[in-house]
C-alpha positions in Angstrom: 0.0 0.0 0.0 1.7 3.4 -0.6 1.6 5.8 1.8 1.0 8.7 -0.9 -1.7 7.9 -3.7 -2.0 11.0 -6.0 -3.7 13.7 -4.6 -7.3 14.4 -4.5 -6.7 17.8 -5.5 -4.5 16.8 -8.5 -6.9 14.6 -9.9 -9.7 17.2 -10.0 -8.1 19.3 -11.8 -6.6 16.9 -14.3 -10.7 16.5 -14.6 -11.3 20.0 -15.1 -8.2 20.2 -18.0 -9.9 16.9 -19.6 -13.5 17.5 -19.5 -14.0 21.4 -19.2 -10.8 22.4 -21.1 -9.7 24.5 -17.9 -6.2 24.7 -16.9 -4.8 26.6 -13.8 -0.8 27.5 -13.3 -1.3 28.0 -10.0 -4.3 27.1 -6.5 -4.8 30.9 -6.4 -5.9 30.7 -9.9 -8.3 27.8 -9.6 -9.5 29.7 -6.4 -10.5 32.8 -8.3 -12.0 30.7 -10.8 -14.0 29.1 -8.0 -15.8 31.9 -6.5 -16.0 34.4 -9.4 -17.8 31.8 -11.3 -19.5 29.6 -9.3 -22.4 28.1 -11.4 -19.4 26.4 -13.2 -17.2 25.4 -10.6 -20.0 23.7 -8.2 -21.4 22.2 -11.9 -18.4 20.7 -11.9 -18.4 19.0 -8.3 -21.5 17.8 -9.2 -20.4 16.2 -12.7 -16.5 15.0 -11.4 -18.4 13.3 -8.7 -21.4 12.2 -10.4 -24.0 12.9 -8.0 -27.0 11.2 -8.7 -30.6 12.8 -8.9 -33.5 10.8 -10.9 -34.6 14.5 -12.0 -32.5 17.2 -13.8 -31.6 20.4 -12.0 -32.9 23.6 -13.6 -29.7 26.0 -13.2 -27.0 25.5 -10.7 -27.6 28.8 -8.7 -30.9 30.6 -9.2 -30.2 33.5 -7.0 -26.6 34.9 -6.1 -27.7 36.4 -2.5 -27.4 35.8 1.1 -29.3 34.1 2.9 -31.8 32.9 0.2 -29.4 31.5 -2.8 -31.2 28.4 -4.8 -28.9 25.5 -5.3 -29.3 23.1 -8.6 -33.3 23.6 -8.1 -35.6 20.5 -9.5 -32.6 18.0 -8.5 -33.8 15.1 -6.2 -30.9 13.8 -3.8 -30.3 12.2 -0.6 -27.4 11.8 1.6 -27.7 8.1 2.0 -28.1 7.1 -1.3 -24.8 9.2 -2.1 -23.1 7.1 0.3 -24.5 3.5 -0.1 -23.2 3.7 -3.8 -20.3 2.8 -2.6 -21.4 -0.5 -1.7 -20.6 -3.3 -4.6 -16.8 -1.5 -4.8 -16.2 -1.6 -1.7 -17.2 -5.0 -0.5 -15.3 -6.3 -3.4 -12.3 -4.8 -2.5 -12.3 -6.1 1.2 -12.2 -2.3 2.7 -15.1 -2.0 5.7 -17.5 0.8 6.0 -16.8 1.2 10.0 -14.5 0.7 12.2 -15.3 1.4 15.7 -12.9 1.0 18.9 -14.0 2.1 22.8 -12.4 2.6 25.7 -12.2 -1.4 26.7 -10.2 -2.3 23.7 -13.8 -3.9 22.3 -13.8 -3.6 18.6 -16.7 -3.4 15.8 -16.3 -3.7 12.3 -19.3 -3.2 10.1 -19.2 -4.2 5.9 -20.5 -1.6 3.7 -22.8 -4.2 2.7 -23.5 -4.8 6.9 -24.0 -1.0 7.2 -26.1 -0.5 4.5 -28.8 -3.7 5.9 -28.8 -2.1 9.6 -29.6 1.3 7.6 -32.6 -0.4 5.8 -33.9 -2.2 8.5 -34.0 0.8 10.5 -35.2 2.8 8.3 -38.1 0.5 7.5 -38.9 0.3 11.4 -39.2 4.4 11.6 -41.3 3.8 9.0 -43.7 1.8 10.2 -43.6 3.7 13.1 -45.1 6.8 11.4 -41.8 8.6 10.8 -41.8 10.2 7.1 -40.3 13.4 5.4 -39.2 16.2 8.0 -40.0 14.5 10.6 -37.2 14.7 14.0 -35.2 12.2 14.6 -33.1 12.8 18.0 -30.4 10.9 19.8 -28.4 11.2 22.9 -25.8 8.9 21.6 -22.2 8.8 22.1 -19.6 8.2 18.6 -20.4 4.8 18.2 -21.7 2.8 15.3 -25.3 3.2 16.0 -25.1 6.7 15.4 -24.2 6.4 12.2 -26.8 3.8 11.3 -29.2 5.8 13.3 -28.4 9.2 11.2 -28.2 7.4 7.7 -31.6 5.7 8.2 -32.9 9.1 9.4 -31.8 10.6 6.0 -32.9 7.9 4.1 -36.5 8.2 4.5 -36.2 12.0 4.9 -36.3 12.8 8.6 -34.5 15.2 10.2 -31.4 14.1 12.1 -30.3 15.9 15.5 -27.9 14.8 18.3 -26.7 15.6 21.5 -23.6 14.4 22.7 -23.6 11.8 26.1 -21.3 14.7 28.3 -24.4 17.6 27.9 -26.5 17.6 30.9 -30.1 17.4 30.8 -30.7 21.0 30.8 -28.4 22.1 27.9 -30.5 18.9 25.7 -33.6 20.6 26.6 -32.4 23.7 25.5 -32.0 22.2 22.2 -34.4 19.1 21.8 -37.4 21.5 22.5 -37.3 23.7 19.7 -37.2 21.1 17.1 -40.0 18.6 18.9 -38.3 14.9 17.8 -41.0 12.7 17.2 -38.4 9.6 18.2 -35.8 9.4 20.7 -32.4 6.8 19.6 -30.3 6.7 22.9 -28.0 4.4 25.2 -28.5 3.4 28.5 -24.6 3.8 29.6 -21.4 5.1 28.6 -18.0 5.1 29.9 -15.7 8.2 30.1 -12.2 8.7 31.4 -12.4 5.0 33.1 -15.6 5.5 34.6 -18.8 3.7 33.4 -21.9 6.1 33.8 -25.5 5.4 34.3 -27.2 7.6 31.5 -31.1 6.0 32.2 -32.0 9.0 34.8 -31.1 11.4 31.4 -33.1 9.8 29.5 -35.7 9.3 31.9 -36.0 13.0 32.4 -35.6 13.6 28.3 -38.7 11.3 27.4 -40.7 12.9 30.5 -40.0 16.6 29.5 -40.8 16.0 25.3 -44.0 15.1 24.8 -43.7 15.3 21.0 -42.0 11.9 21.4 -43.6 8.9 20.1 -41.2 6.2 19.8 -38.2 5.6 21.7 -35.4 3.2 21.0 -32.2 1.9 23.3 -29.2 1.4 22.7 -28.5 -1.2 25.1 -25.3 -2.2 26.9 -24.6 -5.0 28.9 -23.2 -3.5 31.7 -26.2 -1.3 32.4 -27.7 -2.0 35.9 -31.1 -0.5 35.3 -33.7 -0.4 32.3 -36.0 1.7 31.3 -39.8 1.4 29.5 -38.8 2.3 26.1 -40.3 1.0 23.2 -37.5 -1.0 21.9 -34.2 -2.0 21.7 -32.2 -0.7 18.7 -31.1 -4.4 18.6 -34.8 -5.2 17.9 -35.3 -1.7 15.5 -32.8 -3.9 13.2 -33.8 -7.1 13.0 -35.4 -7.6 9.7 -35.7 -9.9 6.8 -32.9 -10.0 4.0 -35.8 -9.7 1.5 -36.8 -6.6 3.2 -33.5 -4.5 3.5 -32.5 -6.2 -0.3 -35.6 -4.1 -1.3 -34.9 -0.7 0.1 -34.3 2.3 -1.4 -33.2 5.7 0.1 -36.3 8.4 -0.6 -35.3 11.1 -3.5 -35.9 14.1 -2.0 -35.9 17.9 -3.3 -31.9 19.3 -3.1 -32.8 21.4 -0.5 -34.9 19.3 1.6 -33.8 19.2 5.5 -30.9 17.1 6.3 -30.0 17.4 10.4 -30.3 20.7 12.6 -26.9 21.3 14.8 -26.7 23.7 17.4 -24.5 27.1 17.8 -24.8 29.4 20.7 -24.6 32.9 20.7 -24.2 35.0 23.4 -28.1 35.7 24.4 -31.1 33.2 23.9 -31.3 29.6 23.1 -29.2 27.9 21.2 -29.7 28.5 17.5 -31.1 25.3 15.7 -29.3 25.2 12.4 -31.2 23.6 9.6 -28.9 22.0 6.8 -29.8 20.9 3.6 -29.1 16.6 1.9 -28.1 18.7 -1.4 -25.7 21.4 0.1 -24.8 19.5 2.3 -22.9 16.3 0.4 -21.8 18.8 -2.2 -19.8 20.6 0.2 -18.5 17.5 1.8 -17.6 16.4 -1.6 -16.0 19.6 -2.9 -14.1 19.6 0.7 -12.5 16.2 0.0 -10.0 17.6 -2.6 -8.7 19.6 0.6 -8.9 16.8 2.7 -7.5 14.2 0.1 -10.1 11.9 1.2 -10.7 9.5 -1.7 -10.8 5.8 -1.7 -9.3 3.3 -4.4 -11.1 0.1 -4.2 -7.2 -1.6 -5.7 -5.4 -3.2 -3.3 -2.3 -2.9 -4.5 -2.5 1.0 -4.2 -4.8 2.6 -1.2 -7.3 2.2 1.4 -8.1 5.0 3.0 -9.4 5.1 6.8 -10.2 8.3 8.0 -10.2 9.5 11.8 -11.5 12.4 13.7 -11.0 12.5 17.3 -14.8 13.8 18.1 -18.3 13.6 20.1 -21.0 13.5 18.2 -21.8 17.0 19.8 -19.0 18.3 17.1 -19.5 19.5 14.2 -16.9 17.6 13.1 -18.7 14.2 13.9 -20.7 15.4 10.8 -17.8 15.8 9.0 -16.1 12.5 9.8 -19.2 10.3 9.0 -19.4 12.3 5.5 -16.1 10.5 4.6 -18.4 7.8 3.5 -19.6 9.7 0.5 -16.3 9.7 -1.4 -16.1 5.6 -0.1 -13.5 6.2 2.7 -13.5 3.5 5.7 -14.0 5.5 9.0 -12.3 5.0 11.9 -14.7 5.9 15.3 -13.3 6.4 19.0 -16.0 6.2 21.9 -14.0 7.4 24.5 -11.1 10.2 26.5 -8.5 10.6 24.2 -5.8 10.9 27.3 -7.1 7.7 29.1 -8.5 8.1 32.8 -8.0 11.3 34.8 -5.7 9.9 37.1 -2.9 8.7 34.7 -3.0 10.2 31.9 -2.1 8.6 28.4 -2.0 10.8 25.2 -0.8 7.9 23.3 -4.3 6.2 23.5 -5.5 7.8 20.1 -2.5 7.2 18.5 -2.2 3.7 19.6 -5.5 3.1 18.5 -4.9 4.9 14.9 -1.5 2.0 14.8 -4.0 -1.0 15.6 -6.4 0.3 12.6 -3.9 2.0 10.1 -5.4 4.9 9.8 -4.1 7.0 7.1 -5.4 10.4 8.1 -5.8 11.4 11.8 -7.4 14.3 12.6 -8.4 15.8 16.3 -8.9 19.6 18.2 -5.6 21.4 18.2 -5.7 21.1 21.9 -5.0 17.3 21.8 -1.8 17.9 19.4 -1.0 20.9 22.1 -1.0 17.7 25.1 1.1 15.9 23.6 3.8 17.8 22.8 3.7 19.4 26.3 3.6 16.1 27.9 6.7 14.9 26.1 4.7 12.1 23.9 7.4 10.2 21.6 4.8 8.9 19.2 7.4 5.7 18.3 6.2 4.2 21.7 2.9 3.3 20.3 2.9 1.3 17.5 3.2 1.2 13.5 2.1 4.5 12.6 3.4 4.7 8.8 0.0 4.8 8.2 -0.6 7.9 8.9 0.1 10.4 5.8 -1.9 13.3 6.7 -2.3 15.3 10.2 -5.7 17.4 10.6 -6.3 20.2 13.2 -9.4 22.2 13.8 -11.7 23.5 16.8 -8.8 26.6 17.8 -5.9 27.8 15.9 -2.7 24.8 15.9 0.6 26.8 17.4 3.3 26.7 14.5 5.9 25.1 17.7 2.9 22.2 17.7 2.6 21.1 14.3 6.8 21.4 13.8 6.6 18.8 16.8 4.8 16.6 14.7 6.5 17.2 11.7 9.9 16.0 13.6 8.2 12.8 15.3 6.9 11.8 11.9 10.2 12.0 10.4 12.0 9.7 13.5 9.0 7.6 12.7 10.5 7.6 8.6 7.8 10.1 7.4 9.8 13.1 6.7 6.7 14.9 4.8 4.0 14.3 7.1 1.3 16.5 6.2 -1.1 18.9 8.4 -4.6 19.5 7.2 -5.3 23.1 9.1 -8.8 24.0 8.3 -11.2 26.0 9.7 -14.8 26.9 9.4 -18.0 26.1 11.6 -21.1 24.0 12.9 -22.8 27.3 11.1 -21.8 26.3 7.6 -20.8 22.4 8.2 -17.7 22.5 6.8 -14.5 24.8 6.2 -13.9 28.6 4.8 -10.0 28.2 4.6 -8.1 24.5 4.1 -5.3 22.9 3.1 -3.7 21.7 0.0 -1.3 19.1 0.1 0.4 20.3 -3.1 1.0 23.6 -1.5 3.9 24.4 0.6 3.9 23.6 4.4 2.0 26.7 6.8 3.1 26.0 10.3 0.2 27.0 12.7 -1.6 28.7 9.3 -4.5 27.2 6.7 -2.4 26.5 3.7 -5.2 28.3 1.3 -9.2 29.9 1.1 -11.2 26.7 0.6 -12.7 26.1 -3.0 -15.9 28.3 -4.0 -15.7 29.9 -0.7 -15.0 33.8 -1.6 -14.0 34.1 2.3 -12.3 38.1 2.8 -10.8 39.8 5.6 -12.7 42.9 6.2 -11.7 45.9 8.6 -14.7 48.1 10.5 -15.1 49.9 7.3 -16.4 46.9 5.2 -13.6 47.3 3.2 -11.3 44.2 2.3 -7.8 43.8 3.7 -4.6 41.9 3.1 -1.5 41.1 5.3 -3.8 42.5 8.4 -6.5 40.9 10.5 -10.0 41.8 10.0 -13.5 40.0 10.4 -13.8 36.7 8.4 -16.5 37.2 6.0 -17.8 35.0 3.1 -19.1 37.7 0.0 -21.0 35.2 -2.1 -23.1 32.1 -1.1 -21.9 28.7 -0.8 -24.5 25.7 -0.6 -23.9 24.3 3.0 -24.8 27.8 4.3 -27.5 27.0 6.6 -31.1 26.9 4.7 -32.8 28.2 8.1 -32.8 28.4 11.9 -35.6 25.9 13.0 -38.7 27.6 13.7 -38.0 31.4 12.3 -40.1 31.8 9.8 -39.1 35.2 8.7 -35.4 34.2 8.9 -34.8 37.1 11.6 -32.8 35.1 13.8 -30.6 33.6 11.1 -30.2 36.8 9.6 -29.4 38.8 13.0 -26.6 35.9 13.0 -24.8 36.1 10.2 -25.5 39.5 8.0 -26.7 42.1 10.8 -22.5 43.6 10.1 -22.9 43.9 6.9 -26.5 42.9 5.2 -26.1 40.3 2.2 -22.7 39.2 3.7 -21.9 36.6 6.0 -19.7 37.8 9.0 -18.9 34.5 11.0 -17.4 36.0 14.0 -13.8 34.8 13.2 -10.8 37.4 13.2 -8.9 36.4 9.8 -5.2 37.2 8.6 -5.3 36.5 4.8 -1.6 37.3 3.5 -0.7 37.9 -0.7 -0.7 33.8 -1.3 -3.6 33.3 0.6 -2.0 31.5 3.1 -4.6 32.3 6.4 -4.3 32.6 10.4 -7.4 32.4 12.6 -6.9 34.6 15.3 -10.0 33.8 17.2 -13.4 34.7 18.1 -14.6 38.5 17.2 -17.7 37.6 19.5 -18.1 36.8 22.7 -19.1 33.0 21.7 -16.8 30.1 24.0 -15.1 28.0 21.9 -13.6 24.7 23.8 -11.4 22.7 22.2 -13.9 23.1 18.9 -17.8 23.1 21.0 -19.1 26.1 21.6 -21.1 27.1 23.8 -23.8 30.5 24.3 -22.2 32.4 27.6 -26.1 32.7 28.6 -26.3 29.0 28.5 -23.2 29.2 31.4 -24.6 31.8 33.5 -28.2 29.9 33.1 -26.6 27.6 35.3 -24.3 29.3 37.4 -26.7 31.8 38.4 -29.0 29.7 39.8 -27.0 29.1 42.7 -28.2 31.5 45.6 -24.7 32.6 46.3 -24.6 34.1 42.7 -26.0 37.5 41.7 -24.5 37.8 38.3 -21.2 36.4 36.3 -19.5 36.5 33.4 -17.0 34.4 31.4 -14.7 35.3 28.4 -12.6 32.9 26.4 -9.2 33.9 25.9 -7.2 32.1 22.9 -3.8 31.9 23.9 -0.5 31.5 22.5 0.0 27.6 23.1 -3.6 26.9 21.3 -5.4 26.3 24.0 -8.2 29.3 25.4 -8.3 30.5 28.9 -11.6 30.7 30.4 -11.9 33.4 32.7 -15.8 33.3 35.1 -15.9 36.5 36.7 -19.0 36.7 39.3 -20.7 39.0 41.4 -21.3 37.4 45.3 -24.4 38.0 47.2 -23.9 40.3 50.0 -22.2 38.0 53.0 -21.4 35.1 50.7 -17.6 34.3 49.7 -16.0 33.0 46.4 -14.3 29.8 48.8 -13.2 26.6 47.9 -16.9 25.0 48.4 -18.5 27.5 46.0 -15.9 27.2 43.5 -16.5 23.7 43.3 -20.7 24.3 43.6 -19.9 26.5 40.3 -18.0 23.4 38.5 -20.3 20.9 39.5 -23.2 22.9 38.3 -21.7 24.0 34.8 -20.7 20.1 34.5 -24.3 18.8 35.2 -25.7 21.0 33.3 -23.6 21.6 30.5 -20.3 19.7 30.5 -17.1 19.6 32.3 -15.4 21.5 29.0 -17.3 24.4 29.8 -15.7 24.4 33.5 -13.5 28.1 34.3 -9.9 28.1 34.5 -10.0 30.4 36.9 -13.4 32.1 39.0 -12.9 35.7 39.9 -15.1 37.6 42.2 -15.6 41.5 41.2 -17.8 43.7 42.5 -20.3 44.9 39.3 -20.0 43.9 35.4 -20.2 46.5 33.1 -23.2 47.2 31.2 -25.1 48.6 28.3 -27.7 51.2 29.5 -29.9 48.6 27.8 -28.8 46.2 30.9 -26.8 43.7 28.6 -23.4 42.2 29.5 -20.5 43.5 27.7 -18.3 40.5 27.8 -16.7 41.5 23.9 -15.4 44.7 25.1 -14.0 43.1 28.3 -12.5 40.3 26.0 -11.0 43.1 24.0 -9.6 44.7 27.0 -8.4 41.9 28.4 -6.7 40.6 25.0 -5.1 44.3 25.4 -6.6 46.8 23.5 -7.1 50.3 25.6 -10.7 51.5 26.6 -10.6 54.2 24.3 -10.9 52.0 21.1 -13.4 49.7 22.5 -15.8 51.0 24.6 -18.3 54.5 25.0 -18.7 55.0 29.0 -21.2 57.0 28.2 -23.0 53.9 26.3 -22.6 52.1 29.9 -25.0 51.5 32.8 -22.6 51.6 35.0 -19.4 52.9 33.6 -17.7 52.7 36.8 -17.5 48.8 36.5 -15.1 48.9 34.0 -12.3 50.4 36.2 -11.9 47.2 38.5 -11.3 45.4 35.2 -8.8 48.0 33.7 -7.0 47.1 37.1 -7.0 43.5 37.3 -5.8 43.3 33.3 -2.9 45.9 34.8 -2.1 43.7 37.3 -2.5 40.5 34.6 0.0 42.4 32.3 2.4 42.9 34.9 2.8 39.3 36.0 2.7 38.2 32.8 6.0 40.6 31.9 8.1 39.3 35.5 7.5 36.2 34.6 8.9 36.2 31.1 11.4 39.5 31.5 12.0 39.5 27.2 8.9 40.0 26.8 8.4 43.1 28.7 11.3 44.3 26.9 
């Protein structure tokens, strides 16, 4: 098997200077081409990849505008179908579908051929049990194979996928599972974190008593569970069918836009934002986002197998993205467990042990994880035949340039002097990336090699104008087909528009701070909002201080997430006490526990801060980006109006404590004071 097939990228447009008589001296050129033409270029995904639709498509793009852009209008498509056409190839060639590992060492291999009966039979069982086109589907499942069955069967018959992962507390689900009303409930009885096995029946218990829209609920049973409770069946039971009836079943055609799965992003006020995303946009997107990847399967064993893995919950965005390696025919590779082993020894070499046992050929996770192991001294040669490996992907917060040269030099002791990093960055919001990699293109330490393909992503200053070599807000000028089609229930699109084009109307502004330099070589510099972003989940602040504040000693907080210079953020709580209580050692923890139960331990404060008022807007709103601002250094005079404040006063205890921040920061590394 080699190590380096051609790549993805190369192929494509060999395609384009064969079939469309288009040739490109250079990526910036095929970018341009990309996004100043995009009826041809995402006609051309479409044909190189030969996405099937029973009807033909009126015009690739009926309306060039934001939001409301019509993608390849009259074409039928589903998700499922894309990916179960990979079937007959694959079983022939001996490469699996799945390949699922936990944190016991147990092992599960499903056949394309296995995965696409447990899809039919589970589809045909939500069938019969009254679940058709836009209906919800929900799960509280962790990354195991059931979820992917679960999701594919959802798609197939044209329901609407949604997960939460197993870590969120019951609260945080609610949050979520309410707006969208499932109709059926797919989740497991246990899971085991960190070492520890943990009872999840009290969740969903408390799930199936506070959604009455639920009908039918199914369990994912483990053996190890020590109580049951009265659902409707196990998903053991939702699969069993006849061969004659899975042999039979087809995926449902559905309109190009037609809802695919609703993930969740949280701003800083309200709920969190149900994002609706379309089968059509969707696997186009995925599809055009392989050439960045190089995810591609040969079905010839004599050249390459590709098996794909993304360190992820299925809370992550990039869950979604792992389980559409599938469409181009790539095996994936699923970890249900802590990547670092349990909490009181950790391992970082669990993952990469795991990627040796399975020869994984591209290994992806948060840049956090690659962050660990470097700082913990890993010496990746300790765990296993990792040859494999050929390509390194990072996403979730930016990858530190010291990080990914770690990597480079452990590859080359392992005899992989070219390992590869796939930096990319994008969002839950769009599912998928606005600036990628290219493997052809030279190496960017800590950057994204390139803009991602029909993405015509700017960096724009205050002005609106567009800038180069300095950071501004990351903003997307033209449409692109995985932009979300709606939020769930907003019928006039005022929440989804408030989101994305309040800034600047008719553009999106995704709340990124982008440095796009003269080869288009880009750095993430973080969040322009006041969003948390943990090790790539976000989370709404108002979703935090819902359960902070509900403790009695509590009369207000606030909590800004600081990206730091070793790629990991600081997350700061500052909280106002109720006269006579103090911020001790027992409240600190009652804060912890309660953002754990309710949310999830990655959400937890570095550090909890008691201050005596938080500053204001005369409309009463917290003004947690201007504290981030000030905090990240900037002077008051450039980011805030005290006369725009409630309480203007506030904001001098803060101007302090960043004083004081600064100074310990300079005594404790003197050079760079100077």
């Amino acid at each position: 098997m080699t190590s380096n097939p051609i790549p993805q990228m190369r192929l494509y447009t060999n395609w384009l200077r064969e079939h469309r008589g288009l040739d490109f001296a250079s990526y910036d050129e095929l970018w341009r081409w990309s996004v100043r033409d995009l009826e041809a270029f995402w006609r051309s995904i479409w044909d190189y990849h030969a996405i099937c639709s029973p009807t033909s498509y009126k015009r690739v793009l009926a309306a060039e505008q934001m939001p409301g852009a019509v993608w390849f209008e009259g074409a039928r498509v589903n998700f499922c179908a894309q990916v179960l056409r990979h079937v007959e190839a694959a079983e022939a060639a001996a490469q699996p579908a799945v390949i699922a590992e936990n944190e016991r060492g147990d092992v599960v291999e499903l056949s394309w051929r296995e995965l696409r009966r447990q899809v039919a039979a589970l589809a045909l069982t939500l069938r019969e049990h009254g679940v058709g086109p836009g209906d919800r589907v929900a799960a509280y499942l962790p990354n195991i194979p059931e979820a992917v069955v679960a999701f594919l069967a959802s798609a197939s018959v044209g329901a609407v996928w949604s997960v939460c992962a197993t870590d969120m507390g019951v609260p945080a689900i609610l949050d979520r599972f309410r707006q969208i009303e499932p109709k059926v409930l797919i989740a497991t009885d246990r899971v085991r974190y960190a070492g520890k096995a943990l009872d999840r029946v009290v969740v969903v218990s408390a799930l199936l008593a506070a959604l009455p829209s639920i009908e039918t609920s199914i369990m994912v049973e483990t053996p190890e569970a020590n109580a049951r409770h009265a659902f409707d069946m196990t998903f053991a039971q939702a699969i069993a069918r006849p061969a004659d009836e899975t042999d039979a079943f087809a995926p449902e055609f559905l309109a190009f836009d037609h809802p695919l799965w609703i993930v969740y992003s949280s701003g800083t006020t309200g709920q969190p934002k149900p994002i609706v995303h379309g089968h059509g946009g969707t696997l186009i997107t995925f599809l055009a986002a392989s050439k960045h990847t190089d995810l591609g399967a040969s079905y010839d064993r004599n050249t390459f197998a590709e098996r794909f893995h993304w360190y992820s919950s299925t809370g992550w965005i990039m869950w979604n993205c792992q389980v559409a390696g599938l469409l181009s025919g790539t095996t994936i590779c699923l970890f249900d467990g802590s990547p670092s082993g349990p909490k009181d020894s950790l391992d970082w070499g669990t993952l990469w042990r795991f990627a040796a046992r399975h020869r994984v050929t591209h290994f992806g996770a948060g840049a956090a994880f690659y962050t660990h192991c470097m700082k913990s001294a890993t010496k990746l040669a300790e765990f296993g035949d990792l040859t494999a490996i050929r390509a390194l992907g990072s996403t979730g917060s930016p990858l530190p340039p010291e990080v990914q040269l770690w990597g480079a030099e452990e590859f080359a002791q392992l005899g992989t002097p070219q390992i590869w990093w796939c930096n990319v960055s994008g969002g839950t919001d769009i599912a998928g990336a606005f600036v990628s990699a290219n493997r052809e293109l030279p190496p960017s330490p800590g950057r994204m090699q390139c803009l991602h393909l029909g993405a015509a992503v700017e960096a724009w200053d205050d002005s609106g104008c567009a800038v180069v070599n300095a950071v501004g807000e990351l903003v997307c000028v033209k449409p692109m087909p995985s932009m979300p089609l709606c939020f769930w229930n907003d019928p006039d699109k005022s929440r989804l528009i408030g989101s994305y084009f309040d800034a600047f109307p008719g553009v999106w502004r995704h709340g990124d701070w982008i440095h796009i330099d003269e080869h288009g070589v880009c750095t993430i510099s973080g969040r322009s909002d006041a969003t948390i972003n943990r090790q790539g989940l976000r989370m709404g602040t108002s979703e935090i201080y819902s359960a902070v504040e509900r403790l009695t000693e509590i009369s207000d907080s606030m909590v800004i997430d600081l990206e730091t210079d070793i790629g990991e953020s600081e997350l700061l709580m500052f909280v106002v006490l109720e006269q006579g209580a103090s911020l001790d050692a027992g409240l600190r923890n009652r804060i912890a526990e309660a953002i754990k139960s309710s949310l999830s331990p990655r959400f937890v404060p570095d550090e909890i801060i008691a201050v005596p008022a938080l500053p204001r807007t005369l409309s009463g709103k917290k003004q947690e980006v201007p504290v981030k601002r000030l905090l990240q250094g900037n002077t008051t005079t450039k980011i805030i109006n005290r006369d725009a404040m409630l309480n203007p006063d506030s904001l001098d205890w803060f101007i302090a404590f960043q004083a004081r921040r600064t100074h310990t920061e300079q005594a404790a590394s003197p050079a760079r004071g100077r």
